[in-house]
LONU-812095 format. One record per residue (C-alpha): x, y, z; residue in three letters. Coordinates in steps of 0.05 Angstrom, whole numbers. Example, Ala and Ser with C-alpha at 12.3 -4.5 7.8 and 13.67 -1.06 7.14 Angstrom:
east_north_up_tifi
246_-90_156_ALA
273_-21_143_SER
***
This chain:
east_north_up_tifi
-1449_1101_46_UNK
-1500_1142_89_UNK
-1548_1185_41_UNK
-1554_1251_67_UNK
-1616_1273_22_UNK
-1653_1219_80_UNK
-1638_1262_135_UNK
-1650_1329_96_UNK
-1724_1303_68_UNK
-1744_1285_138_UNK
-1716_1351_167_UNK
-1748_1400_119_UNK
-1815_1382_120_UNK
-1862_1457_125_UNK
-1880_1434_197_UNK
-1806_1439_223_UNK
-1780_1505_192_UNK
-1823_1556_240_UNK
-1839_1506_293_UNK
-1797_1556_336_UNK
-1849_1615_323_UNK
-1906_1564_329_UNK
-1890_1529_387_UNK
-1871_1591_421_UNK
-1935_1610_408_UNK
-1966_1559_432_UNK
-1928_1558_500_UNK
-1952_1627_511_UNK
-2027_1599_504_UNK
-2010_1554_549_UNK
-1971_1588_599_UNK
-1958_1661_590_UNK
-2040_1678_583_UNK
-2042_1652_656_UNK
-1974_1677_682_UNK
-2002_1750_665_UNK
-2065_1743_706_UNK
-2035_1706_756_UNK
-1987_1758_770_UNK
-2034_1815_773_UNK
-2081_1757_822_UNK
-2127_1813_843_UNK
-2157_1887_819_UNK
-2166_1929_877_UNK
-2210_1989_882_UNK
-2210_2041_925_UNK
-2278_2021_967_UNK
-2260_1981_1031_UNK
-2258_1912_1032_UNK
-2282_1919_951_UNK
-2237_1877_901_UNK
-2244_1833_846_UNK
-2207_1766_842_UNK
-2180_1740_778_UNK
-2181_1669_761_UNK
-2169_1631_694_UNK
-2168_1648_628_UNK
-2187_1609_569_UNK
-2191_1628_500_UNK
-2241_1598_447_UNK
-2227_1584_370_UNK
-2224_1649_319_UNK
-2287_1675_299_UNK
-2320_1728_254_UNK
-2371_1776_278_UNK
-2426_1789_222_UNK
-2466_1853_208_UNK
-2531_1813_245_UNK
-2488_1799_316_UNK
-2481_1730_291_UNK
-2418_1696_299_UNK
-2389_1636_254_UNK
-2324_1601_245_UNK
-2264_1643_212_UNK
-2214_1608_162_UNK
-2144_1650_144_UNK
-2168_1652_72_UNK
-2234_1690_99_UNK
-2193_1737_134_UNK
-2153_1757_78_UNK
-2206_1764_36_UNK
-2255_1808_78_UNK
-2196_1838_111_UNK
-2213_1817_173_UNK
-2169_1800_235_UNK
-2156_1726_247_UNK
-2172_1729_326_UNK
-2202_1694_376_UNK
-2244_1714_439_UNK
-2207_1716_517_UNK
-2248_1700_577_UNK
-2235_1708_643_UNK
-2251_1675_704_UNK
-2272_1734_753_UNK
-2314_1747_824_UNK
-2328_1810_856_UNK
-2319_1816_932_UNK
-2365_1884_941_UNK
-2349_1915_1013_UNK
-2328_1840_1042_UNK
-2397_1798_1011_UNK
-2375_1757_951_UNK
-2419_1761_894_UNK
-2424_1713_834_UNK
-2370_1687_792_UNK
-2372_1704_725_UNK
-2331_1688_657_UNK
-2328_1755_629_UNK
-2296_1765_548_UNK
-2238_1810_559_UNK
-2214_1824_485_UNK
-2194_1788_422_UNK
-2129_1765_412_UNK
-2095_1752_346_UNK
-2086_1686_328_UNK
-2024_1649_297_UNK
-2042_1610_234_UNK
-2026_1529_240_UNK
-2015_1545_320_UNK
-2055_1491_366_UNK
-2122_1540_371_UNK
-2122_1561_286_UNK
-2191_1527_249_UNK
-2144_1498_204_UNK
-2112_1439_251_UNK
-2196_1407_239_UNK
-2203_1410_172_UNK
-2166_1397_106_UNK
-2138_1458_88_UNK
-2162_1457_11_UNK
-2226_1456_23_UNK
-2220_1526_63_UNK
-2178_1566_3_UNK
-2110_1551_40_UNK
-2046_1529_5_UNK
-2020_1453_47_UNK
-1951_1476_42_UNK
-1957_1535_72_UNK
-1914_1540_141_UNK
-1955_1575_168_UNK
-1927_1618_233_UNK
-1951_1689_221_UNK
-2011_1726_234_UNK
-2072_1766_193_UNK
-2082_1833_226_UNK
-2144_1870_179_UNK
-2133_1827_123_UNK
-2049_1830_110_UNK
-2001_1776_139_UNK
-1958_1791_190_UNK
-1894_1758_223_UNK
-1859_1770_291_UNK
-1793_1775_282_UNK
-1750_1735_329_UNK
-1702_1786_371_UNK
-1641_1774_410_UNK
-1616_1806_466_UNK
-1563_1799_528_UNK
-1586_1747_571_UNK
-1628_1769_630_UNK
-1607_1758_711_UNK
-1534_1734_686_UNK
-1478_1769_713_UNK
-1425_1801_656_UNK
-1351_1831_672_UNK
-1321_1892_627_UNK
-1275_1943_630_UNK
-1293_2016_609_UNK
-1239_2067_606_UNK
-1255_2135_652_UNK
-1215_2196_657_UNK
-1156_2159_624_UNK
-1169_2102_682_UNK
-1187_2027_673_UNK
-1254_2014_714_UNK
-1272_1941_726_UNK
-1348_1924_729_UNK
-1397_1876_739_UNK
-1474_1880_701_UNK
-1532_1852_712_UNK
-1602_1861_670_UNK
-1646_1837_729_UNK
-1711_1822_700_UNK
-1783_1801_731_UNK
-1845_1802_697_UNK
-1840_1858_644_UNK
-1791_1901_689_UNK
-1726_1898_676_UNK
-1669_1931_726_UNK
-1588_1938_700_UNK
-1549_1929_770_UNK
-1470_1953_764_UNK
-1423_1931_813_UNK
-1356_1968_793_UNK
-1296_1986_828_UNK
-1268_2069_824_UNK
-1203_2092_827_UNK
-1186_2077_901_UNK
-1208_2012_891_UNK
-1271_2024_931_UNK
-1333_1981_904_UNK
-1398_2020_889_UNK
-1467_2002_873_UNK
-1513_2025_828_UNK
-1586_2014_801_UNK
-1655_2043_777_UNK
-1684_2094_832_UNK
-1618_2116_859_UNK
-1587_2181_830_UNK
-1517_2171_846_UNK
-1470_2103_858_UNK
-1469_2077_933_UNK
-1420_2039_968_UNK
-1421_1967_973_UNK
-1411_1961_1045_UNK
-1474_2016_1055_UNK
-1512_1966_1005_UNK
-1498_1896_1049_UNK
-1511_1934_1105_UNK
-1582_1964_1080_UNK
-1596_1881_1053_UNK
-1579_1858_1134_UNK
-1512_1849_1134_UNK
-1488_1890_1185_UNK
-1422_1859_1208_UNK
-1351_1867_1179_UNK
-1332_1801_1177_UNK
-1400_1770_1158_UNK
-1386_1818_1100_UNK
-1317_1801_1077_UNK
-1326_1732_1078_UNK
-1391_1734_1043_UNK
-1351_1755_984_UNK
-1284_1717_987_UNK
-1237_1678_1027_UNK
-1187_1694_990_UNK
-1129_1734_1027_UNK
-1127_1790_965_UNK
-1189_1800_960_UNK
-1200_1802_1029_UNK
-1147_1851_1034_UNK
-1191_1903_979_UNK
-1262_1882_1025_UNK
-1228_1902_1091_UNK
-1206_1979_1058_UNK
-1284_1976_1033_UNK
-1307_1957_1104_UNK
-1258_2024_1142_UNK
-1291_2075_1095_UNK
-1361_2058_1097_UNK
-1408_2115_1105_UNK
-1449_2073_1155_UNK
-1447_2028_1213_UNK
-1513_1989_1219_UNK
-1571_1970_1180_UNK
-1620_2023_1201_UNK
-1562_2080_1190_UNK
-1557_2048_1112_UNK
-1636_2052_1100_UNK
-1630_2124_1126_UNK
-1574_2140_1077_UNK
-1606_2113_1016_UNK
-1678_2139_1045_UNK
-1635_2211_1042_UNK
-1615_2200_967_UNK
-1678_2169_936_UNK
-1727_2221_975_UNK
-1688_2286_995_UNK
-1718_2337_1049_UNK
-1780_2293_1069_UNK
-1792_2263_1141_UNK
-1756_2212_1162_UNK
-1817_2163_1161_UNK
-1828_2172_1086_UNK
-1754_2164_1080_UNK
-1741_2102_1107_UNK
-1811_2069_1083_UNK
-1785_2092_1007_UNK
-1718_2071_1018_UNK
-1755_1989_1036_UNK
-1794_2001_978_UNK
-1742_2016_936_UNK
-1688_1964_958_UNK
-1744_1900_946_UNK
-1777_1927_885_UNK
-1716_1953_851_UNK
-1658_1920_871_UNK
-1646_1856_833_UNK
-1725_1838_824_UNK
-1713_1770_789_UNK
-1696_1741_863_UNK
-1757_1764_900_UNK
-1794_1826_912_UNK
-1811_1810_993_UNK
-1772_1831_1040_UNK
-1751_1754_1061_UNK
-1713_1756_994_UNK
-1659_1808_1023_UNK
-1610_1758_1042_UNK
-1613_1718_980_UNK
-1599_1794_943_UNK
-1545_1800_980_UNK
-1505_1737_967_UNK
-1520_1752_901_UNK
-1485_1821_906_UNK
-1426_1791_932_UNK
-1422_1742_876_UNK
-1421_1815_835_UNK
-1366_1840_874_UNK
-1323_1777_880_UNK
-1320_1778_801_UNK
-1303_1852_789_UNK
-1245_1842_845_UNK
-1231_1779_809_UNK
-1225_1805_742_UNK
-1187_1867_776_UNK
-1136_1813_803_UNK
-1130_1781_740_UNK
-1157_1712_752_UNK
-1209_1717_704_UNK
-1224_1751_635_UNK
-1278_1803_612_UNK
-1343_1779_589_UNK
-1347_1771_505_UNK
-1424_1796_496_UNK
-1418_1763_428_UNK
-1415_1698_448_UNK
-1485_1664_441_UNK
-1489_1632_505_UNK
-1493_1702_527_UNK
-1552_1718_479_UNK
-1623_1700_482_UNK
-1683_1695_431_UNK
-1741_1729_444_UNK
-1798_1694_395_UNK
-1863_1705_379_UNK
-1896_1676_446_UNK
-1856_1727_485_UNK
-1867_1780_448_UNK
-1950_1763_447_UNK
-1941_1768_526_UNK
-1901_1830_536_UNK
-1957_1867_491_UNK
-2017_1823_533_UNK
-1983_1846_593_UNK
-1997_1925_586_UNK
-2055_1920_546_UNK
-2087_1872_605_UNK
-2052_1927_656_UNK
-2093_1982_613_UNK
-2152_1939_625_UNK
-2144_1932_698_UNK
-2144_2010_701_UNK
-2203_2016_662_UNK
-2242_1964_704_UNK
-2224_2000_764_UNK
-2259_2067_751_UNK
-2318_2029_711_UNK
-2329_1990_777_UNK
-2322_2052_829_UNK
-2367_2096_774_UNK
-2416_2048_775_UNK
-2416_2035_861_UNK
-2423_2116_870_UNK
-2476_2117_818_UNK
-2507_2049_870_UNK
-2507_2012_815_UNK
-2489_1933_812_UNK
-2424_1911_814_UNK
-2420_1870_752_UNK
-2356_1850_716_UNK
-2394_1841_649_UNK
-2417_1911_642_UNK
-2351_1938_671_UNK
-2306_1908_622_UNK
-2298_1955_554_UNK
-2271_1893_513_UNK
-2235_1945_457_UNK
-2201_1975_514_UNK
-2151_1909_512_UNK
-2166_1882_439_UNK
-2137_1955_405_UNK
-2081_1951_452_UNK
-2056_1888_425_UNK
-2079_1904_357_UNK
-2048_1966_351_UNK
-1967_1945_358_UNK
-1988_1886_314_UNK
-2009_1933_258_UNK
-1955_1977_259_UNK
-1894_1939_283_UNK
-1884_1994_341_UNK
-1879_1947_407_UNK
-1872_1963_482_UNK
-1804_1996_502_UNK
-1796_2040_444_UNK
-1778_1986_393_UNK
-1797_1989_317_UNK
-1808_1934_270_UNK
-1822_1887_305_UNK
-1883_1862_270_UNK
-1872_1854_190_UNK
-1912_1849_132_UNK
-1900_1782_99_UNK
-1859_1781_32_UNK
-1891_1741_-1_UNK
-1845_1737_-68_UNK
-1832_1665_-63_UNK
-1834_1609_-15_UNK
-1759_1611_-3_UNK
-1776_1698_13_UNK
-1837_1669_64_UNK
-1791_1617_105_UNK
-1726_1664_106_UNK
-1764_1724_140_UNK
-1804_1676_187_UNK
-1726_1647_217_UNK
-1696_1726_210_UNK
-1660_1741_281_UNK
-1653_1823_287_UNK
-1615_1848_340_UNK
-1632_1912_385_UNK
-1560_1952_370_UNK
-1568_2017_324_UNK
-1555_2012_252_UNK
-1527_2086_252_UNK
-1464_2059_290_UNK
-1411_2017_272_UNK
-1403_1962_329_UNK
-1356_1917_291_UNK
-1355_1863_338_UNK
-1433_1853_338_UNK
-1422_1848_265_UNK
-1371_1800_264_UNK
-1385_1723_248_UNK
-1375_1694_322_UNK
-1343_1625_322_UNK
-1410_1603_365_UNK
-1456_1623_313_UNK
-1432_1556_275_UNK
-1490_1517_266_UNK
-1543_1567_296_UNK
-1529_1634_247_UNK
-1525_1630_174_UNK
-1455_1651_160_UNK
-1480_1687_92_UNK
-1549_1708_101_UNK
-1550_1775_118_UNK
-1565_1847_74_UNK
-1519_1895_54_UNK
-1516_1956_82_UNK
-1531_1994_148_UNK
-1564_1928_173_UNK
-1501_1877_154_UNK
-1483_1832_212_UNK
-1543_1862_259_UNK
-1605_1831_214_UNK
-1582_1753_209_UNK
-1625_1679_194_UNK
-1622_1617_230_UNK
-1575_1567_196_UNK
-1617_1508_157_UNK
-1618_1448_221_UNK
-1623_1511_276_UNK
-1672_1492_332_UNK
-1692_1536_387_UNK
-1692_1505_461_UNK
-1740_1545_503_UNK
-1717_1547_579_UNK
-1738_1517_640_UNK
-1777_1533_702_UNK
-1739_1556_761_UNK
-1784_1526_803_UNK
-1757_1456_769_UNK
-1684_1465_781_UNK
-1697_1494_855_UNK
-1743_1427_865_UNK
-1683_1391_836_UNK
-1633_1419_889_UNK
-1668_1416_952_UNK
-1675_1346_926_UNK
-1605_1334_926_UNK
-1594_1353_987_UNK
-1578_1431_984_UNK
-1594_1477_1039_UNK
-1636_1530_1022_UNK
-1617_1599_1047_UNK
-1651_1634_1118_UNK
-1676_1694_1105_UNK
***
């Protein structure tokens, strides 16, 4: 007979039950720090030829500043004590290019940022945790912002750049529909495909007041004939039949009459210049951003839109079912690594801004250009600190950052594996509710409060384990390795 109680004492050891929030953590340390910078690459000013360009960032070990300047090593127990914030300083790798003449690198501190206790940079992975005030069995996997423990809580949401069918009911009228939450790098874009009443497809997305046709869409992405267009979505004779009524009442022939047309909607009564160069603008930064933001990334965009509209006529047809948004494999975690970046990201942004006018003050004043006096340091520390405090994050959301319940230990573990989901508590959605049959073995089936939060506040069942995903650049390595053709732009 196989004793369970081996498999359970190895299992729940207090490493294992918030490795998600640690390891998270620790990912965004080692990636997500970097992916910020590298996507802002360089701060330009407006001088000629002035810039600065960013390079690493590292971050050192948490420290405490003491009334004399000096600095020594923090322990959590310190920080809760002195109520103090258990942080450690950024520094970033930065030269200033002043009117085309490079001057010298520097590694300028940037800001605190808080620290996760037991992640991979915490004092407490050196030492034996006794001898600095600290309990062994604690799990560690929250943080101490001005002396009180805080935890992230884990959130889920609909899974970004995945396309979802459902039917809405309009005027008394089943409309089919295909959405898409097309996310890059903090922005995130919800693309509809769906089809109206006379079975015309129509398009819309951020920046454009009302729906578009598909056709005037393909046509604005480069693909200006008919049949290139039909067959891009289907080859199958019904649907082709719906694409070639699409294709007789589009509003527009060619590609430069579709950039006109959607240059007319997004910037009414300006010249025709402006018009067209806003329509570009809008059509590669806000039309499905997650494949590309250059304009080589049009024809990829529109494949992808005809993927969109092949599923709506699809599900129109019948061959295929709506969407259940319940299902997990439609859901995704955000933990406390992503969370840490989405706040990094506009408190670095708020930075960058404030860099930019120290730097052009200080070159009208004909002072030097230096990145070490430029940078206010507070400027990004209070913007991180700030949501951590209160629990009020980026996008509007609200506790999203707890204070630790410290009761017992079974209170500490259960709100450090709590999943909360966006959906208002004021309404009923009964389905979001519900115990999903894919929840078996992820979601504790009992766990949840009573009340206006049943069903929406839920904990990770006992052996859960988050997977965190995989680089796109790995899979797209993967297929060109197998032979796949990549598309021409």
């Amino acid at each position: 007979m196989i004793d369970s109680r081996i498999l359970a004492r190895s299992y729940f050891t207090h490493e294992r039950l918030v490795k998600h929030q640690i390891d998270s953590y620790n990912r965004f340390i080692d990636e997500g720090l970097q992916r910020v910078i590298n996507e802002q690459g360089l701060i330009e000013l407006d001088i000629e030829n002035t810039y600065v360009k960013l390079g690493k960032i590292e971050i050192g070990r948490p420290v405490m500043k003491e009334a004399d300047g000096t600095e020594t090593v923090l322990y959590p127990s310190i920080a809760r004590l002195r109520n103090l914030t258990y942080a450690a300083p950024l520094y970033l790798q930065c030269q200033v290019v002043d009117e085309g003449k490079e001057l010298e690198e520097e590694w300028v501190r940037i800001g605190m940022l808080p620290v996760m206790v037991k992640s991979k940079i915490c004092n407490l992975n050196n030492v034996d945790p006794v001898t600095v005030g600290e309990d062994p069995l604690d799990p560690g996997g929250y943080f101490i912002i001005n002396g009180t423990e805080r935890a992230l809580m884990t959130l889920e949401d609909l899974a970004p750049n995945k396309i979802l069918l459902e039917r809405e009911e309009r005027y008394g009228e089943p409309i089919e529909m295909a959405k898409c939450f097309s996310q890059r790098s903090g922005y995130r874009a919800l693309i509809v495909v769906e089809r109206n009443k006379n079975n015309i497809l129509e398009v819309t997305f951020p920046q454009i007041p009302k729906p578009i046709q598909f056709v005037v869409m393909m046509r604005a992405l480069g693909i200006e004939s008919d049949q290139e267009i039909v067959e891009m979505v289907s080859s199958d004779p019904e649907i082709m039949k719906f694409m070639l009524e699409n294709v007789e009442v589009s509003e527009v022939e060619s590609h430069d009459e579709a950039i006109d047309f959607i240059g007319k909607r997004v910037a009414p009564g300006q010249s025709k210049e402006y018009r067209l160069q806003r329509a570009e603008q809008v059509i590669d930064q806000y039309f499905l951003p997650h494949i590309g933001i250059e304009k080589e990334a049009r024809k990829a965009k529109a494949f992808f839109l005809a993927r969109m509209a092949e599923a709506v006529l699809e599900f129109y047809l019948g061959y295929r079912g709506e969407d259940d948004k319940d299902h997990y494999a439609n859901k995704r975690l955000k933990l406390a690594g992503d969370l840490m970046e989405e706040i990094f990201r506009v408190a670095f942004l708020r930075l960058i801004k404030d860099v930019k006018y120290q730097l052009e003050r200080a070159k009208v004043r004909g002072r030097s250009m230096k990145m070490s006096t430029a940078v206010r340091a507070d400027v990004l520390t209070d913007r991180i600190m700030h949501p951590m405090a209160t629990g009020n994050w980026v996008g509007g959301r609200t506790g999203v950052s707890q204070l630790i319940d410290r009761h017992n230990y079974l209170s500490i573990l259960s709100q450090l594996r709590r999943v909360i989901s966006p959906l208002s508590r004021s309404q009923p959605h009964f389905e979001a509710r519900d115990l999903h049959p894919t929840q078996f073995g992820r979601i504790c089936p009992s766990e949840t409060p009573e009340g206006p939060n049943c069903g929406l506040v839920k904990n990770f069942a006992e052996y859960a384990e988050v997977s965190v995903g995989t680089d796109e650049s790995e899979i797209k390595r993967l297929l060109l390795g197998l032979g796949i053709e990549p598309i021409k732009g």
